[in-house]
VEXFIMAR-818164 format. One record per residue (C-alpha): x, y, z; residue in three letters. Coordinates in pm, whole numbers, plus 50000, padded with zeros to 5 digits. Layout:
BEGIN
XYZALA
...
END
This chain:
BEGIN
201529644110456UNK
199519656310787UNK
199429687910611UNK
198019671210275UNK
195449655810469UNK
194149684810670UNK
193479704010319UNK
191849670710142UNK
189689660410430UNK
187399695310425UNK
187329693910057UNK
186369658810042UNK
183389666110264UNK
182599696610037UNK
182539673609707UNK
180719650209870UNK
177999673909987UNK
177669692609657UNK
174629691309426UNK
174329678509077UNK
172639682908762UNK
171929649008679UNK
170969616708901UNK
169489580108816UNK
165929568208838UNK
164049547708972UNK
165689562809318UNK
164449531009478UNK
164549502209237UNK
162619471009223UNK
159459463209353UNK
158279489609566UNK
155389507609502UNK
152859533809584UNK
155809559309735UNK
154479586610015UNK
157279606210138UNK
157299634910461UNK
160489659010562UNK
161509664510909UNK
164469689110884UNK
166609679710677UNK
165929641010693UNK
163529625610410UNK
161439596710513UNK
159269573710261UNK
157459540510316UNK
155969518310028UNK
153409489809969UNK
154349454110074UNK
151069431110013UNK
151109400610093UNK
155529402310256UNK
156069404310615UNK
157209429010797UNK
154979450910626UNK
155389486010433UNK
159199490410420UNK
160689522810575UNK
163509544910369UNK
165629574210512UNK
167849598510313UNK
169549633010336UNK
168779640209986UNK
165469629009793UNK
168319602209547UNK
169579584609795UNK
167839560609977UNK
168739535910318UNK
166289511410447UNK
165799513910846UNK
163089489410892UNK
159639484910882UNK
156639502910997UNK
154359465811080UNK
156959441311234UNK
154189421711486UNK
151199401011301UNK
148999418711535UNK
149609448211311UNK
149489429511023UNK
147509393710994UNK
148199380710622UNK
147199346510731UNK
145319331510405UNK
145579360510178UNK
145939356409806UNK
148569371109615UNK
149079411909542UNK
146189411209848UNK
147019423210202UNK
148969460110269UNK
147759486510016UNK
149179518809935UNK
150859533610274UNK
151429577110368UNK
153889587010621UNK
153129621810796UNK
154899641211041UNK
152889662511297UNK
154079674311644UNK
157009651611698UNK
155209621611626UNK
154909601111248UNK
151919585311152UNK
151399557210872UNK
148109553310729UNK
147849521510514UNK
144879501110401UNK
145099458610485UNK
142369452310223UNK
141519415710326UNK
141789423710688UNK
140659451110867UNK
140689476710621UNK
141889516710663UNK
144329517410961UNK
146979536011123UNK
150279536111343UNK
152529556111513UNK
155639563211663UNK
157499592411860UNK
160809571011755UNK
161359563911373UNK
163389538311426UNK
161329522311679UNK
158479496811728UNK
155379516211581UNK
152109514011762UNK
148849487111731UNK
146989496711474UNK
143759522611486UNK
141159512311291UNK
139049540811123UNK
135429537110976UNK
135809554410650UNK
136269528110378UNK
138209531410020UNK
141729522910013UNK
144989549609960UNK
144089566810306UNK
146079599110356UNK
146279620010628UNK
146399657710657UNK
146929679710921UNK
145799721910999UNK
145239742911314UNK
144769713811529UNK
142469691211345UNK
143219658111141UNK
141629651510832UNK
141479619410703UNK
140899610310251UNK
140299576310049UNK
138309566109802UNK
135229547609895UNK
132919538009580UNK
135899550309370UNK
134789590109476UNK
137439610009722UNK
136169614210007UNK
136909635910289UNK
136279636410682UNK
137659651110970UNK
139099623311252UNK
140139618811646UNK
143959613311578UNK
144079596611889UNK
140969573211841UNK
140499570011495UNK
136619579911573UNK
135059598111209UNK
134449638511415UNK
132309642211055UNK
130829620910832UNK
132579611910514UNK
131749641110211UNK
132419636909868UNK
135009663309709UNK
136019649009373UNK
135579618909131UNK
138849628808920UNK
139309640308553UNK
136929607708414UNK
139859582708413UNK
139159546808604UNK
140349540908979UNK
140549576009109UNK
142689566009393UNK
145889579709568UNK
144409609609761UNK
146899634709908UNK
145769670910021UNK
148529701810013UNK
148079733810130UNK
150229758609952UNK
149339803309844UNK
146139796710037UNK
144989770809760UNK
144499733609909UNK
145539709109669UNK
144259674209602UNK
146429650209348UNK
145219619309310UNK
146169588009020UNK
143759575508763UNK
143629546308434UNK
144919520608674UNK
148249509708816UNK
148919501908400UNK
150479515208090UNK
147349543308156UNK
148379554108472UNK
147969593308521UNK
148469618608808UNK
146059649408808UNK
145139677509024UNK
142449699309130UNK
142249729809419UNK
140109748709655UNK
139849775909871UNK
137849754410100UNK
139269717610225UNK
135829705110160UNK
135669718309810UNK
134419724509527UNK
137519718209375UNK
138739730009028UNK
140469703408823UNK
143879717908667UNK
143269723408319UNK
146779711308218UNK
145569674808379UNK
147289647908357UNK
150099665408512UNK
152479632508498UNK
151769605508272UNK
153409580408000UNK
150279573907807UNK
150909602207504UNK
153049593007154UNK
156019617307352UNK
156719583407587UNK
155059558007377UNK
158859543407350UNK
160399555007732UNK
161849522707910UNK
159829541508219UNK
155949532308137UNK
152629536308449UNK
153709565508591UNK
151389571508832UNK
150279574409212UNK
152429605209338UNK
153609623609676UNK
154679661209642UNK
157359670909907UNK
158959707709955UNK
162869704810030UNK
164749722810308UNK
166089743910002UNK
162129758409900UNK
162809734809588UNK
159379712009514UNK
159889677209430UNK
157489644809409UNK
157879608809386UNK
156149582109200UNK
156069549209105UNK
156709533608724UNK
157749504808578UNK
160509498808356UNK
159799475208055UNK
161759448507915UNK
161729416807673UNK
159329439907430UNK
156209456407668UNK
156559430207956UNK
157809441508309UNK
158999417608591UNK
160969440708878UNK
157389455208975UNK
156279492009018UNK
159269512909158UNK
159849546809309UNK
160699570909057UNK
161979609609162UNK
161609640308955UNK
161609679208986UNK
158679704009063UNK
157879738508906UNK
155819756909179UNK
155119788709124UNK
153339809309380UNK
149629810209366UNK
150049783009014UNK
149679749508928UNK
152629725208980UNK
154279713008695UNK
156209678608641UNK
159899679108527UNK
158989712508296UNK
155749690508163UNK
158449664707966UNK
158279626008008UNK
160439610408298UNK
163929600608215UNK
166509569708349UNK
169249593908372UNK
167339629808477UNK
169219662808426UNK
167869684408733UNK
170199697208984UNK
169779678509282UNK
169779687809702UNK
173559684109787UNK
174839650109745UNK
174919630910064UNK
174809591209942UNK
174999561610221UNK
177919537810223UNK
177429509909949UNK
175999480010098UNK
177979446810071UNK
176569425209791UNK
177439394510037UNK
174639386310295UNK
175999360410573UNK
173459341210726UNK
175669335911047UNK
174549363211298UNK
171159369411466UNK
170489400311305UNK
168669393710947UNK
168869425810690UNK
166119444210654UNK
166069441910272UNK
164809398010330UNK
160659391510395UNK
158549362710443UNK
155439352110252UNK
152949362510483UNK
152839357210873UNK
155749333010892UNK
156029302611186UNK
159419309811380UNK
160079275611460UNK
160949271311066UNK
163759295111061UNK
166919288011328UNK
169219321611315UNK
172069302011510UNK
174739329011629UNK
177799317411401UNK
176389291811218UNK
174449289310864UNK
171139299710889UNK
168499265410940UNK
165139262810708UNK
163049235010833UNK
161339218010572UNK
157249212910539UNK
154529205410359UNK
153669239210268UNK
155079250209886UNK
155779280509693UNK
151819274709548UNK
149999273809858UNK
147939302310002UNK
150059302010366UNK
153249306310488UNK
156129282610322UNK
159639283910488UNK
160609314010238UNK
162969347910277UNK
163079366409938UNK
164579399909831UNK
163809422409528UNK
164849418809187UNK
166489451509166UNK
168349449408822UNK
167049439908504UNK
170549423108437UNK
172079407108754UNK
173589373308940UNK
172549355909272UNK
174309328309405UNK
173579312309717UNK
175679278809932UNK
172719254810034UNK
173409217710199UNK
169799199710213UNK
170829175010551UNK
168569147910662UNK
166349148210329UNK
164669121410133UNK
163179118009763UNK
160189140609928UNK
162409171210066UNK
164009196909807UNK
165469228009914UNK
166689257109664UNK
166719292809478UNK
163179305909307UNK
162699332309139UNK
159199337509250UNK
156479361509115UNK
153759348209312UNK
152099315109345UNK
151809287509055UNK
154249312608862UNK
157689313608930UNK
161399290908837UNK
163039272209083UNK
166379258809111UNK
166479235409359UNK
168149201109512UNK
166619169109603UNK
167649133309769UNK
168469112209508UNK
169639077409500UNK
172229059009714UNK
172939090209916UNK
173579113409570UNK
171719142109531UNK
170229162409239UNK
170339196309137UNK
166669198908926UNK
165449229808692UNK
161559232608732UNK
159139255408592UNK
155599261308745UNK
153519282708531UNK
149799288208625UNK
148949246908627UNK
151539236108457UNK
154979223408605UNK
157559208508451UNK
161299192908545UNK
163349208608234UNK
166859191608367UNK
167429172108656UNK
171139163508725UNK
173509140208996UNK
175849154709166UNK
177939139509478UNK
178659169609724UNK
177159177510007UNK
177289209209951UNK
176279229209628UNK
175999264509482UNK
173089276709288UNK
173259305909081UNK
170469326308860UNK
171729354608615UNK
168849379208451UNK
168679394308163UNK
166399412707901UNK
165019381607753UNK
166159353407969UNK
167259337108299UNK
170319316008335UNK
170489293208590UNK
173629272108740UNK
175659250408941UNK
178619242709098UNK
180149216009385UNK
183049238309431UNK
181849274109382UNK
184419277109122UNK
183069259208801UNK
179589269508710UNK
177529248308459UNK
174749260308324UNK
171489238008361UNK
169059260808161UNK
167369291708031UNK
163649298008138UNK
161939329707938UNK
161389359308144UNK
158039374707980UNK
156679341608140UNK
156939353508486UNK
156099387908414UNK
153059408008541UNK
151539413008223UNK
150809369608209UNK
151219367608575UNK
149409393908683UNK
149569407509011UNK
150919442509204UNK
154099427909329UNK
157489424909119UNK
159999393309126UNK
161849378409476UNK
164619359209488UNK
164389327009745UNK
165629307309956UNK
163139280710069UNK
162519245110158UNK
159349219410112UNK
158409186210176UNK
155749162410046UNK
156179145210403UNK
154249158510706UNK
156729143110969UNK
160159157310709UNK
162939164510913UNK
165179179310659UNK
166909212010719UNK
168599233210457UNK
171789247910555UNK
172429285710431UNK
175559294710400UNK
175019331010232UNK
173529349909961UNK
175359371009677UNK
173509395909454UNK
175209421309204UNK
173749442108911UNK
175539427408591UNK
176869451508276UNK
173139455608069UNK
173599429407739UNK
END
């Protein structure tokens, strides 16, 4: 047997390490957006937009451009991030993550606060540093860096712009110049420069973060231009009869990175549609392969629209363990994968070592424009189940603690239990849509206790209960294209709950959570 495990053990590693010609996209599913990606070594780094969720800009690591690990965030403090008051889809814009002398940098725009910033850190999975604030306006800052100079690009007055900046101030060394408006398309936004055969490359997105969404590309011999747009332009988009019908639609805002291997590759964001043209998970990060030849334009997955399952043959495999689906609320340490609407207030949340996690209840809901006691992950599946264990203590006909599945505020379907009469409690089914909410079921039940459960699918979500966590019954069915972001609206994709309100200033109920399951489902 020793001997039998001395020959598996290398070969195991071998398999595991060895490259394939197909993988699955989105490589990062559900809502995040607005990918930027840099390579130190052989380690792959990539941040994302977060808006109006705290921390801010969430941080991915991988080995091999498909599979993905979150370490953290790059804006943990509110000093780096106020989001005090901000509506909806507002707050932390598009993000890019460079790498430059042993030290990352994350440029990122906080478009109702401060505008174009950056931060730093020597240790990746570190604290990052207080934010720099630079003068040059726009939003989709990138950063580039070339024989000891740092140039900084947005898109002020919807023109790329281009200046050179103190990396370690974030003073403007020149003024802003303009070096390209795009192909015509609306929004020319997304800025990234390349230098590659002596040719510096600008891609940027245009149409919109929409169905019209488009990546194009122009060069120079010159950083400051005048650049030549690619004549192939778009070089990635979903907007022509060949993807008319792809599940994958807004392909769009894009982040070329060169492998360890020489092998080009870029990621993207796009949305996948369901329930007809409606899409709820939000814009996610897509992957796909990248045909550079030298002293040519770069060409998209061979110029063909972007597939689910992609036939390419990939870096050598090297995926991260799979994560429990079970999250225990019992230890200090919260995962990375939970955020809170905006800045949250500490004193709401009790992370007792051993014990169910505490919400404290107040008069702050799901609707208002500040900080309700809320942690929500992503939708990541189209078809999926979440159950959570929640005991509302100390409440009254004012308190209610439960499950949402929120969009943003005034649209999203909560789950949720309330005091009821004589010491019995009620599990209610309420929709709030825009201005109008509505109790669909409300129900009795006698434990303490109870388990709330939502199941997604194409056209629907199911929700349940149970005092026992064995028998489910179902309450309802709510309509998903309701809470998509096509009658919605918005940037952001759907979060899954846990929260507590009260009508009651002086409330003192606290809802008890026990844990939090989530599992993709077989698709219907």
């Amino acid at each position: 047997m020793r001997k039998i495990l001395l020959y598996l053990v290398p070969f195991l590693i071998w398999n595991a390490l060895e490259a394939q010609n197909t993988y699955q996209n989105p490589v990062i599913p559900g809502y995040h957006p607005d990918p930027s990606i840099c390579r130190v070594g052989d380690d792959y780094y990539l941040v994302n937009s977060s808006f109006e969720y705290f921390p801010g800009v969430p941080l991915f690591h991988s080995k091999d451009l498909v599979n993905w690990k979150q370490i953290g965030h790059c804006l943990t403090r509110e000093s780096q991030v106020p989001l005090q008051g901000i509506a909806a889809s507002m707050g932390i814009f598009a993000p890019t993550i460079r790498y430059h002398e042993g030290r990352f940098y994350m440029i990122t725009t906080n478009v109702t606060k401060g505008g174009n910033f950056y931060v730093y850190t020597d240790d990746i999975h570190g604290e990052w540093s207080e934010p720099i604030y630079v003068r040059q306006g726009g939003i989709d800052p990138s950063l580039y860096f070339e024989d000891g100079k740092c140039y900084l690009v947005s898109n002020p007055n919807n023109r790329i712009m281009l200046s050179e900046i103190d990396i370690t101030t974030g003073e403007l060394l020149t003024e802003p110049r303009y070096i390209w408006r795009g192909t015509g398309g609306r929004y020319p936004e997304g800025p990234h420069i390349y230098k590659k055969d002596d040719w510096y490359y600008l891609l940027i997105s245009e149409g919109g973060t929409e169905y019209g969404h488009k990546v194009t590309i122009a060069r120079s011999r010159s950083i400051y231009g005048p650049y030549e747009s690619n004549p192939a332009n778009p070089i990635l988009t979903h907007i022509d009869a060949n993807a008319q019908t792809n599940p994958i639609q807004g392909t769009g805002h894009a982040d070329f990175i060169q492998a360890q291997d020489g092998s080009w590759w870029v990621v993207f964001l796009a949305f996948r549609t369901q329930s007809g043209t409606h899409h709820l998970l939000g814009r996610e990060t897509f992957l796909a392969p990248v045909q550079w030849e030298a002293g040519e334009w770069p060409v998209i997955n061979g110029g063909e629209p972007i597939q689910l399952v992609m036939e390419a043959k990939t870096l050598p495999l090297q995926p991260f363990p799979t994560p429990a689906t079970r999250t225990y609320f019992n230890d200090k340490k919260r995962n990375m994968e939970w955020n809170y609407l905006r800045n949250p207030h500490p004193d709401n949340y009790l992370w007792p070592e051993n014990e169910p996690l505490q919400l404290k209840a107040t008069p702050v809901t799901l609707d208002d424009l500040a900080s309700p006691t809320f942690i929500g992950r992503r939708q990541q599946h189209i078809d999926f189940q979440a159950t959570t264990s929640v005991n509302l203590k100390e409440g009254n006909k004012k308190d209610e603690a439960g499950l949402t599945v929120y969009m943003r505020d005034h649209y999203h379907y909560d789950i949720l239990i309330k005091q009821g009469e004589n010491g019995t409690k009620q599990v209610n089914l309420r929709y709030q849509l825009g201005n109008v909410t509505h109790i669909e079921k409300e129900i009795p039940v006698t434990s303490e206790r109870l388990f709330l459960r939502v199941k997604g699918e194409n056209d629907w979500y199911r929700f349940y209960y149970s005092e026992d966590d064995i028998t489910y019954h179902e309450i309802g069915h709510m309509d998903t294209r309701l809470l998509s972001t096509e009658t919605a609206g918005g940037f952001t994709g759907i979060m899954l709950g846990l929260y507590t309100a009260s009508a009651s200033s002086t409330s003192q109920a606290i809802a008890e959570i026990d844990w939090f399951d989530y599992q993709p489902l077989p698709v219907h």
